[in-house]
C-alpha positions as CSV (number, residue, x, y, z in Angstrom):
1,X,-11.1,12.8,25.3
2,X,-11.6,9.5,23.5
3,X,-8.6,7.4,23.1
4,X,-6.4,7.5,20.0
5,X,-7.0,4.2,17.7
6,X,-5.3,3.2,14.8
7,X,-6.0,0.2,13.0
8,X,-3.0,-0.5,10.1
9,X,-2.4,-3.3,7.7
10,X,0.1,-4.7,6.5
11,X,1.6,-4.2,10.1
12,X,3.9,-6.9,10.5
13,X,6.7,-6.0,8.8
14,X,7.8,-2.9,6.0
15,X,6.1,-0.4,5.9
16,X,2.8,-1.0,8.6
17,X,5.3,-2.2,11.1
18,X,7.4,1.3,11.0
19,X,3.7,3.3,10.6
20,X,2.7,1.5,13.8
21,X,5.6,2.2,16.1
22,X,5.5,5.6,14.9
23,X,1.5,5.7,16.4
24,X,2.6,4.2,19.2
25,X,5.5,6.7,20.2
26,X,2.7,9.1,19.4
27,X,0.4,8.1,22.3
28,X,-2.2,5.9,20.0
29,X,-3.3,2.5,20.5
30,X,-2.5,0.4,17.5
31,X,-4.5,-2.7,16.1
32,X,-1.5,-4.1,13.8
33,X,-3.1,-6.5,11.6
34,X,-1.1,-9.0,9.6
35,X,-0.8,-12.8,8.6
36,X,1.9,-12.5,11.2
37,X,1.2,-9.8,13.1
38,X,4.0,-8.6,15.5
39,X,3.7,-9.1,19.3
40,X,1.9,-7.6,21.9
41,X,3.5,-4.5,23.2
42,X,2.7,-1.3,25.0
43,X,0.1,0.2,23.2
44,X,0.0,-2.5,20.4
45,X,-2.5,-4.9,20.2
46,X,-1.7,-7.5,17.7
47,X,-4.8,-8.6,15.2
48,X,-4.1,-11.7,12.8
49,X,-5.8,-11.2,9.7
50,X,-5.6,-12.5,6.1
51,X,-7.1,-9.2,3.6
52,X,-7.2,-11.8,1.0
53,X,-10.3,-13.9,3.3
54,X,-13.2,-11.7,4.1
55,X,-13.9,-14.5,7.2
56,X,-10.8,-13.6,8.5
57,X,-11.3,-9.6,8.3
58,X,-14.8,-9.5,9.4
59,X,-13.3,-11.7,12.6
60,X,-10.5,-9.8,12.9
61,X,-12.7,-6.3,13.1
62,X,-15.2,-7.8,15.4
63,X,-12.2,-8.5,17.9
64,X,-10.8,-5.0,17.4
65,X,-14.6,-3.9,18.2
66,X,-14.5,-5.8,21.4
67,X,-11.5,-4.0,22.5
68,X,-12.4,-0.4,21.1
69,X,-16.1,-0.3,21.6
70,X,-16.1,3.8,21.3
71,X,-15.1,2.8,17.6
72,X,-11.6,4.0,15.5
73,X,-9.8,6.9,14.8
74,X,-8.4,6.1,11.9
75,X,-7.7,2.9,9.7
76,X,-4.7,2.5,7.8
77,X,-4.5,0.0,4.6
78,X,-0.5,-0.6,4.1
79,X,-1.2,-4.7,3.2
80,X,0.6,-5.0,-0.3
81,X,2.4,-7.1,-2.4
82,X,4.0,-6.4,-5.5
83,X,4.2,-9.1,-8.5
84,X,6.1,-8.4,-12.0
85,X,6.3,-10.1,-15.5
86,X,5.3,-9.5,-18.8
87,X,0.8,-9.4,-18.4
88,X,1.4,-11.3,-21.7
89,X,2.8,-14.4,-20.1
90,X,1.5,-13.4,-16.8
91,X,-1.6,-16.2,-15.5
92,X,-4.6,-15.3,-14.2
93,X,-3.7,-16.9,-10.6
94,X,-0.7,-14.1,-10.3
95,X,-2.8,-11.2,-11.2
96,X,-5.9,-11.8,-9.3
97,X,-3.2,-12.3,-6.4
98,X,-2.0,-9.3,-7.1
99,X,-5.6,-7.6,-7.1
100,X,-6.7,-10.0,-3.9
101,X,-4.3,-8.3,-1.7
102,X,-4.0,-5.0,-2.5
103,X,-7.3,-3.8,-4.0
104,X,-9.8,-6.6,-2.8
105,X,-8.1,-6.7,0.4
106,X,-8.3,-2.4,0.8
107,X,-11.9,-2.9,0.0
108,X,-12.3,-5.6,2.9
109,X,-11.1,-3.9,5.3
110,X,-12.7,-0.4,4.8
111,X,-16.0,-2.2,4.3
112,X,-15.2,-3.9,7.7
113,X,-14.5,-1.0,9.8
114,X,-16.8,1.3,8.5
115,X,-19.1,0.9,11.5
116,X,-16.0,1.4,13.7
117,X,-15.1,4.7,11.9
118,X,-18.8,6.1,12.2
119,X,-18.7,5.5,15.9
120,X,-15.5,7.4,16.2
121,X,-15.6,10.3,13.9
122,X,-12.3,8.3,12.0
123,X,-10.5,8.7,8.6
124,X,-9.1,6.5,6.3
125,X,-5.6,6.9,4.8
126,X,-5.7,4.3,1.7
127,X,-1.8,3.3,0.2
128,X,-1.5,3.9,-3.5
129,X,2.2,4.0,-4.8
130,X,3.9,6.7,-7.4
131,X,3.2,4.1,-9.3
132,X,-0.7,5.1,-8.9
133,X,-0.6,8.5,-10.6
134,X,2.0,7.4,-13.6
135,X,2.1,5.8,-16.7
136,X,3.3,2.3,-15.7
137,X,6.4,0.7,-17.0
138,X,6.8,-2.8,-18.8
139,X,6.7,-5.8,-16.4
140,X,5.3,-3.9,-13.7
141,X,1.7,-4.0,-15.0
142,X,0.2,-6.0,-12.3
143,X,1.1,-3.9,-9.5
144,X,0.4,-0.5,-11.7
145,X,-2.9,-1.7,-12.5
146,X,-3.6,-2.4,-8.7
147,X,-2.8,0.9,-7.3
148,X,-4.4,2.9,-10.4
149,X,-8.2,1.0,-8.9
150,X,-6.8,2.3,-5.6
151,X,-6.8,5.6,-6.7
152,X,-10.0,5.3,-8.4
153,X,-11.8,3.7,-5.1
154,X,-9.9,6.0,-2.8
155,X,-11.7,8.8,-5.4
156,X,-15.2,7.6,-5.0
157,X,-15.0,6.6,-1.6
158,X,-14.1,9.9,-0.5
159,X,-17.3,11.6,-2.2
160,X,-19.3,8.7,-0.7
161,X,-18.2,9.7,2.7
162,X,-17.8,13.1,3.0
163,X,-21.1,13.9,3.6
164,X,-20.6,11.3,6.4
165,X,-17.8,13.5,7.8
166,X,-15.2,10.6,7.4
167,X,-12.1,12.1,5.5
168,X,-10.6,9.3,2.7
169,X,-6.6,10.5,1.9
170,X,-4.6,8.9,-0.3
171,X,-1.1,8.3,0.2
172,X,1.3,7.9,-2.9
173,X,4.6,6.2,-1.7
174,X,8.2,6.6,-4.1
175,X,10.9,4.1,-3.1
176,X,11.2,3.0,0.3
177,X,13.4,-0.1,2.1
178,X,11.7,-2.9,2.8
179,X,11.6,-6.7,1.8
180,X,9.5,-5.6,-1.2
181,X,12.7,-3.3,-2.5
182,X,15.4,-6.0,-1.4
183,X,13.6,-9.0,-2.8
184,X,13.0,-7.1,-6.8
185,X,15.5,-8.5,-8.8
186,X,14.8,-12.0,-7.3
187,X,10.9,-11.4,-8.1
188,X,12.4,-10.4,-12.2
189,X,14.3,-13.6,-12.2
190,X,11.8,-15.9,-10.8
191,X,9.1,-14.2,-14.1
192,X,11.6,-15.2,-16.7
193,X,9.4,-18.7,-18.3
194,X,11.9,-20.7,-20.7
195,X,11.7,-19.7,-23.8
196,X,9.9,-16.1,-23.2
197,X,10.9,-13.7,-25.7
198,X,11.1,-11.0,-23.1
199,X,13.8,-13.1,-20.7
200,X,16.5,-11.1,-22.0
201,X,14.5,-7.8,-21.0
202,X,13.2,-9.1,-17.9
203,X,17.0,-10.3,-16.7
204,X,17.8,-6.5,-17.3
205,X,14.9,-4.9,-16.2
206,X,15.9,-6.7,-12.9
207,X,18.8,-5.9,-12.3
208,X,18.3,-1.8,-13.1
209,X,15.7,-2.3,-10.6
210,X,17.6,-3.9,-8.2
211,X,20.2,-1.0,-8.4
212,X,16.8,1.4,-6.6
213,X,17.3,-0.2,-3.3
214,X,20.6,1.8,-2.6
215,X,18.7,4.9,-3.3
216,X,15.4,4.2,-1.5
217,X,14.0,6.6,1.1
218,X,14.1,5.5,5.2
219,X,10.5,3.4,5.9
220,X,10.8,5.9,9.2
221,X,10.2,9.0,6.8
222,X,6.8,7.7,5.6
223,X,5.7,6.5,9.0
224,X,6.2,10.0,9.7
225,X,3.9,11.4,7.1
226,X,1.3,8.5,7.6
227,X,1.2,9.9,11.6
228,X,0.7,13.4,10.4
229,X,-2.1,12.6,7.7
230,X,-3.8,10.8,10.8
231,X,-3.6,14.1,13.1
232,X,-4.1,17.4,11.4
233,X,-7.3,18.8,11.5
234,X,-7.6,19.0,7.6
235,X,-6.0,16.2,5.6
236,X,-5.5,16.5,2.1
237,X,-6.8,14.3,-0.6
238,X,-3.5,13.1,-1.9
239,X,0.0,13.0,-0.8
240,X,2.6,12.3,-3.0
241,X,5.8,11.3,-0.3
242,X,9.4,11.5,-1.9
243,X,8.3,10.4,-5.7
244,X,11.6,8.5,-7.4
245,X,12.8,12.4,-9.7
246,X,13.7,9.8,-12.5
247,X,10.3,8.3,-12.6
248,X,8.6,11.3,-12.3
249,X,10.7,13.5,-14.9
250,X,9.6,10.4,-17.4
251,X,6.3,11.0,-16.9
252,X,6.3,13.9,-17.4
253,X,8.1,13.6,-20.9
254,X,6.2,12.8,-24.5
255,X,4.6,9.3,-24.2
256,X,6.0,7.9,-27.3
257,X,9.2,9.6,-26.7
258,X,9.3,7.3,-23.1
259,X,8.4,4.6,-25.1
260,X,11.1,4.7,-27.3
261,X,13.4,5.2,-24.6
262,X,12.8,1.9,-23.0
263,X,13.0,-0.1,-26.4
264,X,16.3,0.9,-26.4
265,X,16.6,0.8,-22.5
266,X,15.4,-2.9,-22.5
């Protein structure tokens, strides 16, 4: 049988770092791929990368080649960062960061283990967000607009490579603890620009978005999922894993009824 390769990432913390130990406790080899990836262990091989530099990814993959020459059984794209403020006031350096990392940076490092995933029969599991498949909310544009492309590329890849017999899932992530959830209010109050006629809302929107930490799911619980997209013999297109009820109740609810809800919200 050939061995079990994973490559995530993202892996050095959050997320990727609990997706990885949960390959590993399942027999697989994992290539955790970070800035800072974490160190070697049994069964992980660490893999420095930067998603934002396609140098750094095309070096990264050719070392992961080296070491898995039968090719990969599945790749993993958890590398993410989220970015809030008003897209009004927002500069163009923050949002193409935004887009760099988590849709550029998705698209580098299918692209890069594409001949890996041919060579062993693999499957890509691409990370959208709940935030992917709703309407997004005011000062979270950025990040909304990045995972809504992630869903549209995770969309056509999949019909590109189907015929190809590589399955492309999609993943669609509600609230989970990591940095990402304990750092949000500090990421609202470092958007508010003297001044800015949306301080006030931006100083509140924080801290009603702190207050979602508390009530985020276990990073262990996706990992979980993540493994089991990677194994069955039939993976679905899309997996929606624990969606925020609030979030999800307001989406389903008359736009302009939403709307007025967060004037008066904000």
């Amino acid at each position: 049988m050939m061995a079990q390769t994973v490559l995530i990432t993202g892996a050095g913390g959050g997320l990727g770092a609990a997706a990885a130990s949960e390959f590993v406790r399942h027999g697989w080899t994992v290539f955790a791929a970070d800035l800072n990836p974490p160190p070697e262990a049994n069964g992980l091989v660490p893999v420095k990368m930067d998603v934002t530099d396609t140098r750094s990814v095309d070096s990264a993959i050719r070392y992961v080649g080296e070491r898995s020459p039968r090719g990969l059984r599945c790749v993993v794209t958890l590398a993410g960062v989220l970015s809030v403020g008003p897209l009004a006031e927002m500069s163009d350096q923050k949002l193409q960061a935004v887009l760099n990392v988590n849709v550029m940076g998705t698209h580098r490092a299918v692209r890069a283990t594409f001949p890996l995933l041919r060579a062993g029969s693999g499957r890509i599991i691409l990370t959208s967000s709940e935030t992917g498949w709703q309407r997004a909310m005011p000062f979270n544009g950025a990040y909304a607009l990045s995972k809504h492309a992630v869903e549209a590329y995770g969309d056509a890849l999949r019909r590109e490579l189907a015929p190809l017999g590589i399955p492309v899932s999609i993943i669609q992530p509600g609230p989970f603890r990591t940095g990402m959830t304990v750092s949000i209010q500090a990421e609202f109050a470092s958007a508010v620009i003297d001044g800015s006629p949306f301080a006030s809302r931006l100083q509140k929107a924080g801290r009603l978005a702190a207050g979602q930490h508390a009530k985020a799911n276990d990073a262990k619980e996706l990992a979980r999922a993540v493994v089991e997209v990677a194994t069955v013999p039939r993976p679905r297109i899309r997996y929606s894993i624990r969606p925020d009820r609030a979030r999800a109740l307001l989406n389903r609810l008359p736009v302009r009824l939403v709307d007025a809800v967060l004037r008066r919200a904000l």
